[in-house]
C-alpha positions in Angstrom: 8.8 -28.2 18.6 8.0 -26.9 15.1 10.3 -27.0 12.2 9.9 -24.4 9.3 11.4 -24.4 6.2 11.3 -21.6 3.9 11.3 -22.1 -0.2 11.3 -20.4 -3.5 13.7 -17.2 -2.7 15.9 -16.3 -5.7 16.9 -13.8 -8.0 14.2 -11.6 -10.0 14.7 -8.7 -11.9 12.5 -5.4 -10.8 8.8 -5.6 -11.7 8.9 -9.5 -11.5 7.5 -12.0 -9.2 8.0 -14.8 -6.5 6.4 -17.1 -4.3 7.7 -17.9 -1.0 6.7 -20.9 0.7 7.3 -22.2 4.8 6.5 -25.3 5.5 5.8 -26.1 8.9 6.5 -29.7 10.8 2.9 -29.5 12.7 -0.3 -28.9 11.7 -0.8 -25.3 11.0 -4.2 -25.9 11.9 -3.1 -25.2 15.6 -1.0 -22.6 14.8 -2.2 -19.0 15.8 0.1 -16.9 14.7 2.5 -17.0 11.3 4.3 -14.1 9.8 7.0 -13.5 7.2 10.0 -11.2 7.9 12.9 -9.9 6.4 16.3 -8.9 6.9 18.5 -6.6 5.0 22.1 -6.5 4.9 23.2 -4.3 8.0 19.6 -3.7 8.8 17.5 -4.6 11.3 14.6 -8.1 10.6 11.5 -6.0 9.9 7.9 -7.6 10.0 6.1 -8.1 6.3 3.1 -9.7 6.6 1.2 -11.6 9.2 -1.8 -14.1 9.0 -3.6 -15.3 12.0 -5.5 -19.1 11.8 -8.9 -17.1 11.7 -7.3 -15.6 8.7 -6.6 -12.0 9.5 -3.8 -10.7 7.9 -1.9 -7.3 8.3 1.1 -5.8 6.3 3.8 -3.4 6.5 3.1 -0.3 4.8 6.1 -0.9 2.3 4.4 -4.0 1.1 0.5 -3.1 0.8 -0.8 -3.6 -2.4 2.3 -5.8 -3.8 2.6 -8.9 -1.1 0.2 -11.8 -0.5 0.2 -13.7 2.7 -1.7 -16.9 2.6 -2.0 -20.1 4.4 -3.2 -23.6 3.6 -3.9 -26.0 6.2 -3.9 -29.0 4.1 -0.7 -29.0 3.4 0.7 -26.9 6.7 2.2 -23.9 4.8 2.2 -20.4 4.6 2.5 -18.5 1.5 3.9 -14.8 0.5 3.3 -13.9 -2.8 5.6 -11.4 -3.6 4.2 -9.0 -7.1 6.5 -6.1 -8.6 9.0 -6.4 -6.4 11.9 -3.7 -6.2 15.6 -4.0 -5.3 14.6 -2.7 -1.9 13.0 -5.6 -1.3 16.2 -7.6 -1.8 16.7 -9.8 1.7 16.9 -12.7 3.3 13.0 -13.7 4.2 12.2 -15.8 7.1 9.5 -17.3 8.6 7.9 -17.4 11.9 5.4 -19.1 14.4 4.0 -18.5 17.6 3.1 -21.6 18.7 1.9 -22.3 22.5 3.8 -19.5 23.5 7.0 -20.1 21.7 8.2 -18.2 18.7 9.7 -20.6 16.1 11.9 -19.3 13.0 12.4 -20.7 9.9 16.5 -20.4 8.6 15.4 -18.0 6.1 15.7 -17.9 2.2 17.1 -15.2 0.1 15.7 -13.2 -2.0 17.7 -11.1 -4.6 15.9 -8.3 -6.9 17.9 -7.1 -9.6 17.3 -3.0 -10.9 
């Protein structure tokens, strides 16, 4: 079982910044896979960012060049670092692991951009 709980959502005005933060209940150490995702009201959770233990990360293409997905292992938590946002990216954010085969979802933590 892994617990994740998600942090520092809130409301920002367009052009600002946030950090989110998901802490996990295990080591990430051990943790393959870690990703952020959002969800829109009436849309459909879309992937942002993933980072892979080795450190590979990928984004979506509505993100590149604005989001920051990081990890520490010291403390078991995954970062998104979230630069000029816009009111599109107003959601709920959540987190998630795959961890020995089981995917593992954080309850998510909103994220509000004012225009």
């Amino acid at each position: 079982q892994v617990q994740l709980v998600e942090s520092g959502g809130g409301l920002v005005q367009a052009g600002g910044s946030l950090r989110l933060s998901c802490a996990a209940s295990v080591s990430i150490f051990s943790i393959n896979f870690m990703a952020w995702y959002r969800q829109a009201p009436g849309k459909q959770r879309e992937l942002v960012a993933t980072i892979t233990s080795a450190g590979i990360r990928t984004y979506a293409d509505f993100v590149k060049g604005r989001f920051t997905i990081s990890r520490d292992n010291a403390k078991n938590t995954v970062y998104l670092e979230m630069n000029s946002l816009k009111a599109e990216d107003t959601a709920v954010y959540y987190c998630k692991a795959n961890h020995r085969g089981y995917p593992y979802w954080g309850q998510g933590t909103q994220v509000t951009v004012s225009s």
